[in-house]
C-alpha positions, 0 to 999 in steps of 0.5 A, spaced: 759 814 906 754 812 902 751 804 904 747 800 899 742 794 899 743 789 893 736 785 890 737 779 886 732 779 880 731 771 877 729 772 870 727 765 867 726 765 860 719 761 860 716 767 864 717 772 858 715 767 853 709 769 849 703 765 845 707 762 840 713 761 845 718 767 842 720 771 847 717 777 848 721 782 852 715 787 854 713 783 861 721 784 863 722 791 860 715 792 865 718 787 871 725 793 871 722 798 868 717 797 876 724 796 880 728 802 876 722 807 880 723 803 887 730 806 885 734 800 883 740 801 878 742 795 875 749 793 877 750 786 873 748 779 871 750 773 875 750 765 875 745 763 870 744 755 867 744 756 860 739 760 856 734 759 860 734 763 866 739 768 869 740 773 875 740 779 875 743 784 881 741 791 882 744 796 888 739 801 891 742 807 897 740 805 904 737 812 907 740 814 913 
């Protein structure tokens, strides 16, 4: 059987925002792109407070 370990990504938006305040998804295609070759996998969005920030949950296999 296979067990699994879950990490929550905090995404707030004034992290992803460029010069001119747009946003620019280039640091957070970085930011999961890098958990992607940890071996995360993205299993779904969480809580969020509006439409500045959301959580982001990713799942990994636990070697035995």
């Amino acid at each position: 059987m296979t067990t699994w370990e879950y990490k929550c990504f905090y995404s707030d938006r004034e992290n992803y925002k460029g010069i001119l305040k747009g946003f620019k998804p280039g640091k957070l295609e970085k930011d999961l792109n890098e958990l992607g070759r940890e071996g995360w996998e993205m299993v779904g969005y969480g809580m969020n407070d509006g439409a500045n920030a959301a959580v982001i949950i990713f799942k990994r296999a636990i070697e035995q």
